[in-house]
MARFI-326528 format. One record per residue (C-alpha): x, y, z; residue number from 1. Coordinates in nm, 4 decimals. Each point is the difference from the previous one (the first is absolute). Layout:
<r x="X" y="Y" z="Z" seq="NUM"/>
...
This chain:
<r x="-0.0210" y="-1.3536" z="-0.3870" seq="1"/>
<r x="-0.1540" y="-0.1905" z="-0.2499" seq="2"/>
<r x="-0.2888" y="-0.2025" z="0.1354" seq="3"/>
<r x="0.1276" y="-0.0155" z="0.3032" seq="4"/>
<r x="-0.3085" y="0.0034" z="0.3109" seq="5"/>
<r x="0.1452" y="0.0950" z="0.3130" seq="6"/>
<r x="-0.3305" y="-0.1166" z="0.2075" seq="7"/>
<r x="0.1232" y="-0.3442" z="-0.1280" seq="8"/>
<r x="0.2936" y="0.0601" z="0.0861" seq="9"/>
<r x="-0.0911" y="0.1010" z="0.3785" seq="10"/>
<r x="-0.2048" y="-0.2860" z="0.0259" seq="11"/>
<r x="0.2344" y="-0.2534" z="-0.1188" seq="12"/>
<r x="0.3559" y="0.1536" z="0.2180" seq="13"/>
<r x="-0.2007" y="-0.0359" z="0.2837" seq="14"/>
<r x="-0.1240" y="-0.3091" z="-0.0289" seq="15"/>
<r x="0.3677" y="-0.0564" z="-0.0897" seq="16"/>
<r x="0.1215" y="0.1259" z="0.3543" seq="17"/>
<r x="-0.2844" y="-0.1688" z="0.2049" seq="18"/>
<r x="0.1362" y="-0.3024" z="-0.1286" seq="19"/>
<r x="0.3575" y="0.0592" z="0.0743" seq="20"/>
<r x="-0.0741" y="0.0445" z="0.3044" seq="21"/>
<r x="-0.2344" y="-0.2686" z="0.0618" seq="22"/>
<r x="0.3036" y="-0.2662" z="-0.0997" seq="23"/>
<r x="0.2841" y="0.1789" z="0.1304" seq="24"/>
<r x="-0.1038" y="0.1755" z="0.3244" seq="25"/>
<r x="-0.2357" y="-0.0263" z="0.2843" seq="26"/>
<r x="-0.3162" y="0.1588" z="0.0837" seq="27"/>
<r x="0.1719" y="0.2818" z="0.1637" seq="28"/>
<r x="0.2852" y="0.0491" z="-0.1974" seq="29"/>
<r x="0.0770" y="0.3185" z="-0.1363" seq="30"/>
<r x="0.1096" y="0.2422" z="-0.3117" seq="31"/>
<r x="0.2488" y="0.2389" z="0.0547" seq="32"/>
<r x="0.0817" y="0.2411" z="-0.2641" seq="33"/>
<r x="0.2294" y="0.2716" z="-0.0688" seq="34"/>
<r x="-0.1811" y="0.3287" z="-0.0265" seq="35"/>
<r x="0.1474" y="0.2784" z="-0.2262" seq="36"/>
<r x="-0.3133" y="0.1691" z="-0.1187" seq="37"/>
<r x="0.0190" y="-0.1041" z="-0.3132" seq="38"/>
<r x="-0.1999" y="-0.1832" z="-0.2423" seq="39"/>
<r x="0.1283" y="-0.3098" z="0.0514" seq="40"/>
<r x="-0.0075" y="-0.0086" z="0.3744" seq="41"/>
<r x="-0.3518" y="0.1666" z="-0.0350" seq="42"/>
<r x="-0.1716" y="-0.2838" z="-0.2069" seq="43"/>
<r x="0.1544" y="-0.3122" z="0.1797" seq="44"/>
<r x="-0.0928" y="0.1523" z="0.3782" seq="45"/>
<r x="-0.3500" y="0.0378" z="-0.1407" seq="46"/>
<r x="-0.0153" y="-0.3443" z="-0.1715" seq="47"/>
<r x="0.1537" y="-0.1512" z="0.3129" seq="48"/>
<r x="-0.3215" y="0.1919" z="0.2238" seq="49"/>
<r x="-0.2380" y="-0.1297" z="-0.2837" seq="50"/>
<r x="0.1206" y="-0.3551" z="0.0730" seq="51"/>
<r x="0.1111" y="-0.0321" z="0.3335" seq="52"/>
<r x="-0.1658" y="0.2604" z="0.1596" seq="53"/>
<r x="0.1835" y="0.3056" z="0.1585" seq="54"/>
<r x="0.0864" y="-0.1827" z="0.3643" seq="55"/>
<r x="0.2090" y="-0.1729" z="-0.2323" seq="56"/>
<r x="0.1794" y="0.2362" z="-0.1688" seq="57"/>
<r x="0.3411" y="0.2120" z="0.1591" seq="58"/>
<r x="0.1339" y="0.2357" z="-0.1711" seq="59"/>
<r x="0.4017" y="0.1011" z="0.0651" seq="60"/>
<r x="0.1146" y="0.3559" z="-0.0907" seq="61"/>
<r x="0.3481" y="0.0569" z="-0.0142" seq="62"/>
<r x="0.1177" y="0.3460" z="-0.0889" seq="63"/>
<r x="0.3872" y="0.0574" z="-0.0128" seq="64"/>
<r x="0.0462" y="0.3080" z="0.2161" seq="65"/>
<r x="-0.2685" y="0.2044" z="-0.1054" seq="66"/>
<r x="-0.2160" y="-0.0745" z="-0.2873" seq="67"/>
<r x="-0.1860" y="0.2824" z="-0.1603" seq="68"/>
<r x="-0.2979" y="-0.1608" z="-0.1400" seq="69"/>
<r x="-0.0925" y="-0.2674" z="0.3436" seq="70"/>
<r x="-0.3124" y="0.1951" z="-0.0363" seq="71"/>
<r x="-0.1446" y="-0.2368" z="-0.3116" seq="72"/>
<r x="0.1588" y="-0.3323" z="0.2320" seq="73"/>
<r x="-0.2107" y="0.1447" z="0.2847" seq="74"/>
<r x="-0.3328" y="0.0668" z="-0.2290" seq="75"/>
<r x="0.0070" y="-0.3521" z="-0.1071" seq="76"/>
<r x="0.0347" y="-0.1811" z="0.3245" seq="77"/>
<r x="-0.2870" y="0.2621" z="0.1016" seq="78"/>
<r x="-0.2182" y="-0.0274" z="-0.2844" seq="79"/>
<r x="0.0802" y="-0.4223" z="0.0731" seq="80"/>
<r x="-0.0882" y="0.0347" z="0.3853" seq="81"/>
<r x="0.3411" y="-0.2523" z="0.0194" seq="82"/>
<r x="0.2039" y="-0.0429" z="0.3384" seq="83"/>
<r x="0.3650" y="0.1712" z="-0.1381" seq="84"/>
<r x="0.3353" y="0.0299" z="0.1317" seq="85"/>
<r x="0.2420" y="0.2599" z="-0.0698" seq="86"/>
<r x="0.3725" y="-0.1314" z="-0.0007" seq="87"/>
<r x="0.2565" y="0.2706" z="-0.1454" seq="88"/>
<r x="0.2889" y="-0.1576" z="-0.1122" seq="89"/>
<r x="0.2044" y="0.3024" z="-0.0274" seq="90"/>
<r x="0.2347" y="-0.0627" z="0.2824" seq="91"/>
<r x="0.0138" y="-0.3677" z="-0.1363" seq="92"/>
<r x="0.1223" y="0.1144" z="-0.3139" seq="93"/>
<r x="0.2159" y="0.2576" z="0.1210" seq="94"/>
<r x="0.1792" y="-0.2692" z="0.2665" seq="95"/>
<r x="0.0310" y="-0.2414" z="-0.2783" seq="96"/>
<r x="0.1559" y="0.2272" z="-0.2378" seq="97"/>
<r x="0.2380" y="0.1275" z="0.2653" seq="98"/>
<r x="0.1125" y="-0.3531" z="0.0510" seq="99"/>
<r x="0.0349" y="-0.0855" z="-0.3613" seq="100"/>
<r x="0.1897" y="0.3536" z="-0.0540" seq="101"/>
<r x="0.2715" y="-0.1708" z="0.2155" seq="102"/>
<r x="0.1197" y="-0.2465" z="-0.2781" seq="103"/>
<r x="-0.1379" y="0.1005" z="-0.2894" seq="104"/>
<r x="-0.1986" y="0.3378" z="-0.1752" seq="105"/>
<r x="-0.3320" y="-0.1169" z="-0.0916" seq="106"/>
<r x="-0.0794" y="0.0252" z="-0.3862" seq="107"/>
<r x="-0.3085" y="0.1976" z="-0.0706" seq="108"/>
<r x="-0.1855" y="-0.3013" z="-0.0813" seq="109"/>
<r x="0.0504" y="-0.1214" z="0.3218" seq="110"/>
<r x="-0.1361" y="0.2976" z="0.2036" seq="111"/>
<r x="-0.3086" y="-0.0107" z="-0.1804" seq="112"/>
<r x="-0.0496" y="-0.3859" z="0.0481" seq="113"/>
<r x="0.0698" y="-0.0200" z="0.3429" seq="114"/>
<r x="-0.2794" y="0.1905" z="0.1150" seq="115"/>
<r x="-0.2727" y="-0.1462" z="-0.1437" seq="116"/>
<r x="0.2267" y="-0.3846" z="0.1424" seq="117"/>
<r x="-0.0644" y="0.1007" z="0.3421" seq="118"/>
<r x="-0.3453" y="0.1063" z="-0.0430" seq="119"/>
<r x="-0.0544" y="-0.3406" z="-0.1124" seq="120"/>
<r x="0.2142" y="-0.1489" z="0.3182" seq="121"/>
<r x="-0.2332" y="0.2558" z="0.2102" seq="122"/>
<r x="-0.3708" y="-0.1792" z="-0.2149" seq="123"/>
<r x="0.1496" y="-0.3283" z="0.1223" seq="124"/>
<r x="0.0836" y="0.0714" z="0.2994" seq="125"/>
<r x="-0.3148" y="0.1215" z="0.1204" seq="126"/>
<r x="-0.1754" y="-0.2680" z="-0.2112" seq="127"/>
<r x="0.1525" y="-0.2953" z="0.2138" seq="128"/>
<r x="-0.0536" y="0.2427" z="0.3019" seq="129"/>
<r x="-0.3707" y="0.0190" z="-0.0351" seq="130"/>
<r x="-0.0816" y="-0.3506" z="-0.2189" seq="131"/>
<r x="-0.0068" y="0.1436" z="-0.3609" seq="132"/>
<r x="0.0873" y="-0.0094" z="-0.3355" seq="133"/>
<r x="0.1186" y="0.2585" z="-0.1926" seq="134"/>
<r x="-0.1261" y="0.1492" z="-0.3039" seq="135"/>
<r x="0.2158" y="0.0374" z="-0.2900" seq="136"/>
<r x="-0.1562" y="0.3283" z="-0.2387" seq="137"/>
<r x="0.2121" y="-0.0379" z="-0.2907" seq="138"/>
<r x="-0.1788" y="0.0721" z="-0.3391" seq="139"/>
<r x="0.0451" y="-0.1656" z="-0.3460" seq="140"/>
<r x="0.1307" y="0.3317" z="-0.1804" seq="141"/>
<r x="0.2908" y="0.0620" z="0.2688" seq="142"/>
<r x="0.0965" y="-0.3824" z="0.0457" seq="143"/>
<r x="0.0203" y="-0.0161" z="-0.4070" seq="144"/>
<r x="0.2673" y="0.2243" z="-0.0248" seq="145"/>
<r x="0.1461" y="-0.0590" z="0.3730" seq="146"/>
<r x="-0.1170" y="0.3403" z="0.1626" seq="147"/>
<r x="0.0329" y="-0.2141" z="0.3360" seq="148"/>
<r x="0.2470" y="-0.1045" z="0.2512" seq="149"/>
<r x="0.1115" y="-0.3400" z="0.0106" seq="150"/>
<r x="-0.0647" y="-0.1052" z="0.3773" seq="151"/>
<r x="-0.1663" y="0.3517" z="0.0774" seq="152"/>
<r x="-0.3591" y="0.0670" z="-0.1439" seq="153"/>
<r x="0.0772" y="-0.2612" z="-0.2120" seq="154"/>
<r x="-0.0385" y="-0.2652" z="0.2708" seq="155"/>
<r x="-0.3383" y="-0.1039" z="0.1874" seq="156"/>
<r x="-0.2030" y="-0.3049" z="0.0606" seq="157"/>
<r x="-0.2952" y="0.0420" z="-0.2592" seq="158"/>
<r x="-0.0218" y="0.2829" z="-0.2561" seq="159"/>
<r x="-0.3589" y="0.0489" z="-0.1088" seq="160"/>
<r x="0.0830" y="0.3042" z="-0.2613" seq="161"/>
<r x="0.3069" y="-0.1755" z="-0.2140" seq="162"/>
<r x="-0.2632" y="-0.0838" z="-0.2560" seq="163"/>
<r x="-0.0954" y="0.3450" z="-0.0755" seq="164"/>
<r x="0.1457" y="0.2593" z="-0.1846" seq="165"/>
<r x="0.0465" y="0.4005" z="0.1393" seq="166"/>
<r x="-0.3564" y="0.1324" z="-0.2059" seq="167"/>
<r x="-0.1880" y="-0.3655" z="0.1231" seq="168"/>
<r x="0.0827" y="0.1092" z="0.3511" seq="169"/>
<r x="-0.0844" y="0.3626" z="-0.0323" seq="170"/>
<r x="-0.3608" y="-0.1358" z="-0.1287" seq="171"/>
<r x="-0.0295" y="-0.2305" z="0.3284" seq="172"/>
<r x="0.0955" y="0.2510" z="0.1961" seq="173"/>
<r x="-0.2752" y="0.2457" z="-0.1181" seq="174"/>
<r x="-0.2352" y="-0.3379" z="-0.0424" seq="175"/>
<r x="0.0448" y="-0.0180" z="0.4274" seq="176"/>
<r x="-0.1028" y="0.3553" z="0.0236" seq="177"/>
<r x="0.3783" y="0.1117" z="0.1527" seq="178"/>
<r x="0.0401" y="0.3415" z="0.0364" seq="179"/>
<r x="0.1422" y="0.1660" z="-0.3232" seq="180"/>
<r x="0.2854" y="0.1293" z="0.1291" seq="181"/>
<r x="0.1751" y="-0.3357" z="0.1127" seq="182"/>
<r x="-0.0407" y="-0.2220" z="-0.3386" seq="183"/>
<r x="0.0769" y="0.2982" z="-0.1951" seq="184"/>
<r x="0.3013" y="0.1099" z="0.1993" seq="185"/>
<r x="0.2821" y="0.0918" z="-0.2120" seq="186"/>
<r x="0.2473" y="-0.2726" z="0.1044" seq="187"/>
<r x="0.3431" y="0.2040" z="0.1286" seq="188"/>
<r x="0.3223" y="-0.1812" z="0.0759" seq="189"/>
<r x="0.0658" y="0.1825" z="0.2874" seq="190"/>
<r x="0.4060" y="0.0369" z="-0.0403" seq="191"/>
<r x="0.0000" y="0.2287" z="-0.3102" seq="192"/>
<r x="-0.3330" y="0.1169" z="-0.0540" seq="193"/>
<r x="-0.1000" y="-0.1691" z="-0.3345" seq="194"/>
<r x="-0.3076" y="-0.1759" z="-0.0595" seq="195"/>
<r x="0.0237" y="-0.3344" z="-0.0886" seq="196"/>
<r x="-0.0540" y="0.0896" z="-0.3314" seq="197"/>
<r x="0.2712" y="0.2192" z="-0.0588" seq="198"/>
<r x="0.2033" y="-0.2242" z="0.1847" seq="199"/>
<r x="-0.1209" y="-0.2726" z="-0.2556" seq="200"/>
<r x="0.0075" y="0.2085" z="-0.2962" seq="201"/>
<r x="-0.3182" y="-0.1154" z="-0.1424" seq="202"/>
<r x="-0.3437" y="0.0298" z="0.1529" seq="203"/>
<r x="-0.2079" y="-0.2782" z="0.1558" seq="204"/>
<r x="-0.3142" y="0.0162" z="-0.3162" seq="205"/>
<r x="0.3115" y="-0.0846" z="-0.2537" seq="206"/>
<r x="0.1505" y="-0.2891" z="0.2051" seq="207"/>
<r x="-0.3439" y="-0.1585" z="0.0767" seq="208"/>
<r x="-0.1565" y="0.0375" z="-0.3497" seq="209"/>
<r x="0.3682" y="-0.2153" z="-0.1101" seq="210"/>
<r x="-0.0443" y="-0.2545" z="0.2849" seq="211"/>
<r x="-0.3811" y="-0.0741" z="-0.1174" seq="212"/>
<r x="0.1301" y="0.0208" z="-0.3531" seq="213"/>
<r x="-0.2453" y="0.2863" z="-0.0451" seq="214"/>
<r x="0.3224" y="0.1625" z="-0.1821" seq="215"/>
<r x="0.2868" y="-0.1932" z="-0.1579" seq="216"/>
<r x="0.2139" y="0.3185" z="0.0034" seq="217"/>
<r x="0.1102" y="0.0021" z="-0.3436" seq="218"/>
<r x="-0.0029" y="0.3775" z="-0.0494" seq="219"/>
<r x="0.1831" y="0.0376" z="0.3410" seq="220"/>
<r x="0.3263" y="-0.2871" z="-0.0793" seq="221"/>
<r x="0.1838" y="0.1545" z="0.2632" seq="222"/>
<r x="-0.2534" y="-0.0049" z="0.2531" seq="223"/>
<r x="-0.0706" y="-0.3394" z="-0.0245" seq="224"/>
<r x="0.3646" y="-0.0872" z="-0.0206" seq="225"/>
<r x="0.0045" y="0.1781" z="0.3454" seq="226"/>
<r x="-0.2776" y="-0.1830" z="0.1641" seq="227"/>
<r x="0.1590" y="-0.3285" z="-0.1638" seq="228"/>
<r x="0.2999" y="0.0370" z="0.1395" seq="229"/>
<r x="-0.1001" y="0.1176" z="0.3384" seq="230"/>
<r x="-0.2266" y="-0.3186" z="-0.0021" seq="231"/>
<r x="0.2675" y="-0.2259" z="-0.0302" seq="232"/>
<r x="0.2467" y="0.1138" z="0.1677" seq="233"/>
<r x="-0.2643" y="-0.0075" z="0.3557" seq="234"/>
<r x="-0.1717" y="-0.3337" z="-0.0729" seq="235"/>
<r x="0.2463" y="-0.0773" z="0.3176" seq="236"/>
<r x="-0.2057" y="0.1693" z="0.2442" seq="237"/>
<r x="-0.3043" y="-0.2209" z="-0.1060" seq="238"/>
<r x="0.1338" y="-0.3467" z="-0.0337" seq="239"/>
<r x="0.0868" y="-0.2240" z="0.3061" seq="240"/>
<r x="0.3323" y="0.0127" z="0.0636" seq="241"/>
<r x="0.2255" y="-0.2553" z="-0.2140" seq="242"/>
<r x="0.0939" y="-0.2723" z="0.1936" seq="243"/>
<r x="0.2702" y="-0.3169" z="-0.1058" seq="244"/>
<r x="-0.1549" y="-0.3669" z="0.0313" seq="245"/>
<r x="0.2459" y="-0.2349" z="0.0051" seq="246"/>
């Protein structure tokens, strides 16, 4: 996009990451990441290996029940050579919900957030487990309009792709030499069986080309009403949380 060089880019995330962990960890101390399979989880595994080196890198999968495409999760920690742990959280869910169901019917909202909250219970429990931080692998395109979940993947301790927008990571992905298939794996919800675009209602090229200002959207007004709007109304998820001083 634009002039943007993702060999730079490599170069200068993990330099970034090196030095994270040079002034907030030790030696031995670890990044564990969530796994999906996806682009996102791809490129920051493979960033972490570049600048930690793979004894340093654990990967977490965490299918609910089963998950049809583990397959791409278990390529990547392959292709990686990373130590991995597979936690299912299905019966976690399941309990949860069952206990929940006992005061109150969970809003749909809610049963798609609350997986993706106890995978990120599950990444921190098994970084203070093993000494580690965890890798947060949200992107600039999905945090602009608040494709996230507040506390789930959302959360982390150092987020090394936040910068970058949905086509910048698909060029660092294929700029590490990832297989194809896992940075251009169409990105699937998993509850109703939309992509992310569909989901979205606009695809990724028209919302980054907007947030570079590539585009100013003037022939689309009610697009970029849309992604406005949406903007503002998750700018929650990415501020610190408001706090009263007295």
């Amino acid at each position: 996009m634009g002039n943007f060089n993702a060999q730079q880019a490599i170069e200068n995330i993990t330099a970034w990451i090196r030095q994270y962990f040079e002034e907030n960890a030790t030696p031995t101390t670890k990044a564990v990441i969530g796994i999906s399979g996806g682009k996102d989880s791809s490129v920051a595994s493979a960033l972490c290996v570049r600048a930690l080196g793979k004894e340093r890198v654990i990967g977490v999968l965490m299918p609910q029940g089963e998950q049809a495409d583990i397959e791409y999760s278990r390529l990547l920690v392959k292709t990686l050579d990373i130590k991995h742990y597979v936690v299912n959280i299905g019966e976690t869910v399941n309990a949860f919900m069952t206990e929940i169901k006992k005061h109150i019917e969970p809003s749909g909202q809610t049963i798609i957030n609350t997986p993706a909250r106890i995978r990120m219970t599950t990444l921190y429990a098994i970084a203070g487990t093993v000494g580690g931080r965890v890798v947060n692998t949200c992107n600039l395109s999905e945090d602009w309009v608040g494709y996230s979940t507040k506390f789930g993947d959302s959360a982390g301790d150092f987020s090394p792709l936040s910068d970058f927008t949905v086509t910048e990571i698909l060029q660092i992905g294929d700029a590490l030499g990832l297989p194809y298939e896992l940075v251009h794996k169409v990105p699937i919800d998993g509850l109703c069986g939309k992509t992310d675009e569909e989901n979205l209602g606009f695809t990724y090229a028209e919302l980054d080309t907007y947030i570079r200002g590539l585009t100013d959207l003037s022939d689309k007004p009610e697009l970029k009403e849309k992604i406005d709007r949406m903007h503002r109304n998750n700018l929650h998820k990415l501020r610190l949380m408001p706090t009263f001083r007295q």
